[in-house]
Legacy VTK file of the C-alpha trace (Angstrom):
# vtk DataFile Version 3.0
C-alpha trace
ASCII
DATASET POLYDATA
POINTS 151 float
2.677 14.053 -28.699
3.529 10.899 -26.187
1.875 11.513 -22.913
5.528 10.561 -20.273
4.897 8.284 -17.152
6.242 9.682 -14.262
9.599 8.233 -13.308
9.621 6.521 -9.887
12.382 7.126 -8.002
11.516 6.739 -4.599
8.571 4.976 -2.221
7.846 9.110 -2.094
6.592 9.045 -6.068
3.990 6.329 -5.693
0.847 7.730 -5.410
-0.329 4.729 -2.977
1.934 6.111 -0.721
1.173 9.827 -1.158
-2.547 8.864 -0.493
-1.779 7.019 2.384
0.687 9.905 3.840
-2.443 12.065 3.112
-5.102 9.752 5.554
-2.211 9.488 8.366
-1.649 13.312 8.308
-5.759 13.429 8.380
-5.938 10.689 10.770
-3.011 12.730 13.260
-4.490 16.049 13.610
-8.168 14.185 14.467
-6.476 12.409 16.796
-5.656 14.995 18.994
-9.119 16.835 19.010
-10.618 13.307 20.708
-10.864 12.799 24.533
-8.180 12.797 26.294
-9.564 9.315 28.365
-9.395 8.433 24.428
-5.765 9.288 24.332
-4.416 5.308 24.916
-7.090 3.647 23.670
-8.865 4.852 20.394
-6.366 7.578 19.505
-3.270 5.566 19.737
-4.893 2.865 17.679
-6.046 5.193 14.928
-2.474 6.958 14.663
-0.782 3.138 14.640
-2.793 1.865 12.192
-2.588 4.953 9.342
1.061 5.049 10.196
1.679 1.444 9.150
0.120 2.181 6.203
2.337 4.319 4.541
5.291 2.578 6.046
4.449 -0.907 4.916
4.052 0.545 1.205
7.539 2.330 1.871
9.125 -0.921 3.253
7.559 -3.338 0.007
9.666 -0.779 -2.448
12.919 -1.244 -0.281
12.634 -5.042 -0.573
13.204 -5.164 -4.187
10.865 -8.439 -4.659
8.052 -7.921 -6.260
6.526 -10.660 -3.727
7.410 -9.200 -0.891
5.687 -5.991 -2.153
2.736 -7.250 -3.344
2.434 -8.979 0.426
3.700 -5.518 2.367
1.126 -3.444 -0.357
-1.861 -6.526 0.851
-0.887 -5.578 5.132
-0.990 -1.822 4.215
-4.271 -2.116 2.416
-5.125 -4.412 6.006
-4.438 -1.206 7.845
-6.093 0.935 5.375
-9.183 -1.402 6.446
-8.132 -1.045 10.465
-7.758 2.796 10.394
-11.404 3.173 8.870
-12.578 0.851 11.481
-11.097 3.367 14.133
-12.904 6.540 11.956
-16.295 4.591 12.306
-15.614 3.869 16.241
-14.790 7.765 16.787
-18.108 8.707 14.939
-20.406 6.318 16.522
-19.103 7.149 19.855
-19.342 11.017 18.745
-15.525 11.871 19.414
-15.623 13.432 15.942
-18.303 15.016 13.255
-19.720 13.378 10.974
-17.816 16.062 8.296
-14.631 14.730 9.905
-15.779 11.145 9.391
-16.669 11.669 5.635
-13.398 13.074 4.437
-11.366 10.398 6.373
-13.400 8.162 4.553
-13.208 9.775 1.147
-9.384 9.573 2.306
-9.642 5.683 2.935
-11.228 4.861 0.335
-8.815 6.724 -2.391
-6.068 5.473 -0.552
-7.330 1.998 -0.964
-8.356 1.942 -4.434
-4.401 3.075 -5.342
-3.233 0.442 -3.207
-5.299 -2.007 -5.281
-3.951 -0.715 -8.524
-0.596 -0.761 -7.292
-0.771 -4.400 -6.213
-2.512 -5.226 -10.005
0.514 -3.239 -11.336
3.161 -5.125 -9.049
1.135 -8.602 -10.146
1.804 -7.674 -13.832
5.440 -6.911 -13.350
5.675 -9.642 -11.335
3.896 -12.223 -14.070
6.073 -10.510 -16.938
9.511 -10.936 -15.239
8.420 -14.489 -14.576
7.253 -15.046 -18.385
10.446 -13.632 -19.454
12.454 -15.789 -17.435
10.812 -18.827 -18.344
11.704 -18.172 -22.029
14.815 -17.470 -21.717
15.288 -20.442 -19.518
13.671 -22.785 -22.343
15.700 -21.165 -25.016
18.888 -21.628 -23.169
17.361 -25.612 -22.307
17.124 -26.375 -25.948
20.905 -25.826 -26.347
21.594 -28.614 -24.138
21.733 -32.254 -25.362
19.503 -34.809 -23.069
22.248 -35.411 -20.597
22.040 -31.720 -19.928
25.829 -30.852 -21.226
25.601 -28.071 -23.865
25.770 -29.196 -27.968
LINES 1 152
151 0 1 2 3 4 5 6 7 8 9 10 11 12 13 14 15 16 17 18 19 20 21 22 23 24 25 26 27 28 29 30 31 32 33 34 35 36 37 38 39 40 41 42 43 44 45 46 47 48 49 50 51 52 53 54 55 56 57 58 59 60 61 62 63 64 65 66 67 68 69 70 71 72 73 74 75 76 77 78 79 80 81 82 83 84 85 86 87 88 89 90 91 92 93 94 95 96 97 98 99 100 101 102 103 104 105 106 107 108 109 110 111 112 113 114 115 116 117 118 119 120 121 122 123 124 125 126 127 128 129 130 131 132 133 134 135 136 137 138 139 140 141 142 143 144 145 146 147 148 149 150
């Protein structure tokens, strides 16, 4: 029996995004347990960052390029980077536990490997469609006489 891929109809099926919804819903609830002297400086940073991230990968699939994508997928993964920056802040400082640093990690660094492998995947596409083109762009070329009118 064929195994099916999962049909993508929406930035909601990818799971880059789903991972990356996951860390900012993570990242959201910590938030509010730090300081509240925290609350416009480290907290507001951390919940900006992990929110980009799952809105850049949502914005890349609305742009219909697989270009633009791969460069909105790259800034997410950026922010991935940022918001784990802001997880190892809050632990050094000891705003959080070290059990709360260790899942946003695990978090992190799932949502980071996906984002990889969707970027390889959109480099693929990207490389195919291009291949493709390029043939049938020669094909159609050798129709044409050296002055470029069709034979």
């Amino acid at each position: 029996m064929r195994e099916q891929k999962a049909q993508i109809r929406s930035f909601e099926d990818l799971l880059a995004w789903q991972a990356c919804r996951e860390l900012r819903l993570f990242v959201s609830r910590l938030a509010r347990k730090l300081p509240g002297d925290e609350k416009y400086r480290l907290a507001d940073h951390m919940v900006r960052s992990s929110r980009a991230t799952s809105a850049l990968i949502a914005e890349g699939y609305g742009r219909y390029h697989f270009k633009e994508n791969i460069q909105c997928c790259r800034q997410s993964r950026g922010e991935l980077h940022e918001t784990l920056d802001h997880l190892i802040v809050a632990k050094d400082e000891e705003f959080i536990q070290e059990s709360d640093y260790a899942e946003g990690r695990q978090l992190a660094d799932r949502a980071i490997e996906l984002v990889n492998g969707y970027i390889r995947f959109l480099q693929r596409q990207d490389a195919s469609e291009t291949r493709n083109t390029a043939l049938a762009n020669g094909k159609r070329n050798t129709r044409l006489s050296q002055t470029g009118e069709p034979k």
